[in-house]
C-alpha positions in Angstrom: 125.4 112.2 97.3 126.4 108.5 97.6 125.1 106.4 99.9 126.9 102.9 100.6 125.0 100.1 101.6 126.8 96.7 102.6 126.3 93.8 100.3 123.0 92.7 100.4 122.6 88.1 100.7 119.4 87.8 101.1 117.7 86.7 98.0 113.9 87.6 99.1 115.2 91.2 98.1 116.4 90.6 94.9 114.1 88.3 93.3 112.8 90.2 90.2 114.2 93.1 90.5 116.5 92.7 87.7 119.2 94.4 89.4 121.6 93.5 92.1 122.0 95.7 95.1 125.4 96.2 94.6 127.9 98.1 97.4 127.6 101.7 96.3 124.2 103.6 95.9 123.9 107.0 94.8 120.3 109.1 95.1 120.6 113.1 94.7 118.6 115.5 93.1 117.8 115.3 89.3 115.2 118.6 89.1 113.0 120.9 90.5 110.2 123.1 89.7 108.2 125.9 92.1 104.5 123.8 91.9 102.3 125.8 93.0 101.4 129.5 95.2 100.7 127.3 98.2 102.2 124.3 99.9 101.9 121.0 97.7 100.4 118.4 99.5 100.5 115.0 97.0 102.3 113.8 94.1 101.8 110.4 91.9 103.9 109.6 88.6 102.0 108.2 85.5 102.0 104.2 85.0 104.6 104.7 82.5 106.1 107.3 84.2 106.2 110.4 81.7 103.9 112.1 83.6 103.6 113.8 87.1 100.3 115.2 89.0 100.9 117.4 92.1 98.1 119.3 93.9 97.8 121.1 97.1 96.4 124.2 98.9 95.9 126.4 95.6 93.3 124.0 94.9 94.7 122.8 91.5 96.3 119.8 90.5 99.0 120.3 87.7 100.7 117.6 85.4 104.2 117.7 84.8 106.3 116.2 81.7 108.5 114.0 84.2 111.6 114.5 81.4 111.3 118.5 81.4 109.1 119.6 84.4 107.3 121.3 81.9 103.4 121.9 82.6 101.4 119.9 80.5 98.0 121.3 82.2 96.3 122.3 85.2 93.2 121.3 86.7 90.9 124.0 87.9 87.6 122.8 89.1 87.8 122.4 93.0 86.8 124.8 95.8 88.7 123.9 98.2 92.4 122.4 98.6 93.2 119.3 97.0 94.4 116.0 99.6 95.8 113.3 96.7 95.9 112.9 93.3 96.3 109.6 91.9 96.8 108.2 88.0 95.0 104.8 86.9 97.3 101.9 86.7 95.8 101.0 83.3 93.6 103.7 81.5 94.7 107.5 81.0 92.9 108.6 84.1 93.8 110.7 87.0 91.9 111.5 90.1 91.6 113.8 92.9 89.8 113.9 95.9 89.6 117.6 98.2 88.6 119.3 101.5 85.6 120.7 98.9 83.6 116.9 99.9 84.4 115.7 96.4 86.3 113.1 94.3 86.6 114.1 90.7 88.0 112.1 87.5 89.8 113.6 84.6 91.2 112.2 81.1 95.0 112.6 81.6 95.3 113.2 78.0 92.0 116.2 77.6 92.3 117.3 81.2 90.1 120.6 80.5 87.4 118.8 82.5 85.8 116.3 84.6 84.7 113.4 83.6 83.2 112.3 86.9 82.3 114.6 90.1 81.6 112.1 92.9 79.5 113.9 95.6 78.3 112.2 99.0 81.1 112.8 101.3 80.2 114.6 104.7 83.4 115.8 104.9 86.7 116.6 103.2 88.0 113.7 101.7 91.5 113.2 102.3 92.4 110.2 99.8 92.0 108.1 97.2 92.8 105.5 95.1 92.3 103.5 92.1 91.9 99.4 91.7 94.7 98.4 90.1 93.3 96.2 88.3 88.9 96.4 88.2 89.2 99.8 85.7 85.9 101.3 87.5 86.6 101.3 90.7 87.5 104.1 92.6 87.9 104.4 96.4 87.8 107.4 99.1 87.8 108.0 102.7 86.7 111.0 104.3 87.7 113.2 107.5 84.6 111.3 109.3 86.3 108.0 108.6 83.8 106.7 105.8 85.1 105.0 103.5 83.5 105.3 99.2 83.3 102.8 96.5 82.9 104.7 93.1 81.5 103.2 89.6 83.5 105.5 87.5 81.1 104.4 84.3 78.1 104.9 86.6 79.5 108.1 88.1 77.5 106.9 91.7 79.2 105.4 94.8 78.2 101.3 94.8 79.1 101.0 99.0 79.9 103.4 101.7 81.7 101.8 105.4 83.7 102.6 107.9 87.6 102.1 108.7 89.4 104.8 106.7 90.5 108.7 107.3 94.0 109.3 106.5 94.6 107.4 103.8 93.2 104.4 101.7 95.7 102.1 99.3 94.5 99.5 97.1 97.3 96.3 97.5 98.8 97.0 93.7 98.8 93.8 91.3 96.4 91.6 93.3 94.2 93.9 94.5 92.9 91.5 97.1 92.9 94.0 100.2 92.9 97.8 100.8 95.3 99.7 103.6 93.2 102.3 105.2 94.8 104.1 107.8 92.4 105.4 111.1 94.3 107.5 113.8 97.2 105.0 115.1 96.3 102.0 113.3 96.0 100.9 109.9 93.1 98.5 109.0 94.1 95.6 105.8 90.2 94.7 104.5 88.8 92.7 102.2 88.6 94.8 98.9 85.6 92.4 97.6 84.0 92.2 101.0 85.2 95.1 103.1 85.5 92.5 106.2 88.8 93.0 108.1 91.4 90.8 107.4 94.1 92.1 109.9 94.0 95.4 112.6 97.7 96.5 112.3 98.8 98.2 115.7 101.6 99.8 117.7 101.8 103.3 116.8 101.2 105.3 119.3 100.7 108.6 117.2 98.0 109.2 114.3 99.2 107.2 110.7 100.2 110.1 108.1 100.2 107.5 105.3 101.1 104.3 104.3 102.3 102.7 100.9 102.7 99.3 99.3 105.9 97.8 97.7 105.5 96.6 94.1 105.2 93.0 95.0 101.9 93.6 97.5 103.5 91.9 100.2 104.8 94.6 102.9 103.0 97.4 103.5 105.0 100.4 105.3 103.2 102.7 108.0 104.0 106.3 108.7 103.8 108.2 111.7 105.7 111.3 112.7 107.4 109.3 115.2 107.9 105.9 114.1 107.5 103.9 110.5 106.8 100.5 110.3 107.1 97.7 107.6 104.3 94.9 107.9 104.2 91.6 106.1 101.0 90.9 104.2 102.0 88.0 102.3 99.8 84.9 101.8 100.6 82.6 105.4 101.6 85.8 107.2 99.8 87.7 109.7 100.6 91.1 109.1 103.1 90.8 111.5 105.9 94.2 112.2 109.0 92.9 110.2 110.9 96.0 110.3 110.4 99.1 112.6 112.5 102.3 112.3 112.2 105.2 115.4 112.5 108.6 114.8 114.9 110.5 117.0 114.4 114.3 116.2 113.0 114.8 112.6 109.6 113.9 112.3 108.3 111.7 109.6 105.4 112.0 107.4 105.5 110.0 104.0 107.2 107.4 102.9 108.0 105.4 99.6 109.8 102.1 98.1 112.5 102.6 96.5 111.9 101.3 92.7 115.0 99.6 92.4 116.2 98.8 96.0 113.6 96.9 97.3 115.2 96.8 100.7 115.2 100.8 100.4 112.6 103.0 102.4 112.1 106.6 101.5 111.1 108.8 104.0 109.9 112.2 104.2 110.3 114.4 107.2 110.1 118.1 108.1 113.2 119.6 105.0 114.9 116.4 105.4 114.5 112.8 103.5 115.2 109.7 105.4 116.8 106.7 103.4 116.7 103.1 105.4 117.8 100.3 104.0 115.8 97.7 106.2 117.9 94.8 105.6 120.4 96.1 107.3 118.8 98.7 109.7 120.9 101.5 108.7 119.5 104.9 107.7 121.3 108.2 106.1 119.3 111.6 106.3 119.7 113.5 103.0 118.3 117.6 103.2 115.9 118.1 100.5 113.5 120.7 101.3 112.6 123.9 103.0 109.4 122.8 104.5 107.6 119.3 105.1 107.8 116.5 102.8 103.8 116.3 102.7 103.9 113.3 100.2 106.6 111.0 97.6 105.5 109.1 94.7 108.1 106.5 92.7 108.4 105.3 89.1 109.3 102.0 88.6 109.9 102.8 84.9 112.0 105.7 85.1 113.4 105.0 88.9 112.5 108.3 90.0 111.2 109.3 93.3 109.2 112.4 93.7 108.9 114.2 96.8 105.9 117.5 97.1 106.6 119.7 99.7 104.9 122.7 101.9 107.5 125.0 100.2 105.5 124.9 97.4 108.6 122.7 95.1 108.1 119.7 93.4 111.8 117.7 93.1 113.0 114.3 91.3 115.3 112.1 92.8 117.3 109.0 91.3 
């Protein structure tokens, strides 16, 4: 499947990258593997990309050799289904967080067992992430909209607030502020201080999830009617840049693209949405059988991953 994309001038895009965006893109599948007996709900590559974690209604996560889509092991320990699964930027760490109230750790490499169980949720948790760059910190948000800050060498939770349900992402590199998305609006706080830095509005449905680009300075906003790209960077005031309506397919996740930074991924019920928002111009590309639930990238390999409720697990490039 190629995709062609007029030439792109402006130099904000490229910068870093290492790699022009030249006239004719291509993205189709590169694999596939059945995940799971039940709909797969999350998916997150490995730092340096040779791994992939999936988990979903079976209540297992699994880990995938990314080069084979081989299983490398499967995590067994929660009761109930499993909402994300995330890998530490900088240690061989994974986490998940579950409906079962609990966020649990695991060594990537030794994955028979937890390392950390982090009880003191009222209710499911439904994400998580990892600091990219303070190793023990861990943070959750719950179906009750409390948000957790975890000592993963302590193994207790150092602050608990409000502001998060959805989803919660950590700004990657800097670190300075965490997304958490709340019904239609996605909150940008202080990660130090938790104090609210910006209140991002104008969706009128509930946020399915949001994600980050590498650089930490747009943040894109999903919900099953509209996505939106908002600038966070230093001077800016998280205004909408970019706003993309959906007319039919509803959309649920979205991704970066890892080498096309002007690129949005965006999952929808069987379908994948590409948008290049420099140019406003989007190209829908079939991919599943059921909802894209959740897409993960790899900067090092390229490859986007997209989990589905028809229980597959694909690589794109």
């Amino acid at each position: 499947m190629g995709f062609t994309f007029g030439h792109n001038r402006d130099p904000r895009h490229t910068v870093g990258r290492g790699k022009d965006v030249s006239n004719l893109f291509t993205f189709m599948e590169v694999s596939s593997v059945r995940a799971s007996a039940g709909k797969v709900i999350c998916c997150h590559f490995s730092s340096d990309g040779k791994l992939l974690a999936s988990g979903g209604h079976d209540k297992k996560a699994v880990l995938w050799y990314t080069d084979t889509l081989k299983p490398k092991a499967t995590l067994e320990e929660h009761s109930m289904l499993i909402t994300d699964v995330r890998f530490s930027p900088s240690m061989a760490r994974l986490a998940t967080s579950s409906f079962d109230k609990t966020v649990r750790v695991w060594d990537a490499d030794n994955p028979g067992y937890t390392l950390r169980n982090f009880t003191g949720h009222s209710a499911g948790v439904m994400s998580l992430d990892f600091h990219p760059n303070k190793d023990d910190l861990i943070c959750s948000c719950d179906g009750d909209g409390e948000i957790r800050y975890w000592s993963i060498n302590t193994g207790s939770c150092s602050r608990a607030f409000k502001g998060g349900m959805a989803q919660v992402r950590f700004q990657p590199r800097l670190g300075r502020y965490l997304a958490a998305a709340a019904e239609n609006v996605v909150s940008i706080l202080d990660a130090e201080s938790q104090a609210c830095r910006h209140i991002l509005k104008g969706h009128t449905k509930p946020v399915h999830s949001v994600c980050w680009d590498p650089s930490g300075e747009l943040l894109a906003s999903v919900s099953e009617d509209s996505v939106r790209v908002w600038s966070l960077a230093s001077g800016s005031d998280g205004e909408c840049v970019h706003e993309l309506s959906c007319y039919g397919n509803k959309f649920y996740s979205c991704v970066f693209h890892p080498t096309y930074s002007s690129l949005l991924v965006i999952g929808c019920y069987q379908s994948l949405e590409l948008w290049n928002m420099a140019e406003n111009k989007s190209m829908t590309l079939p991919a599943h059988e059921g909802l894209i639930a959740s897409l993960a990238v790899s900067p090092v390999t390229g490859l986007v991953a997209s989990a589905s409720h028809d229980k597959i697990v694909k690589l794109w490039k």
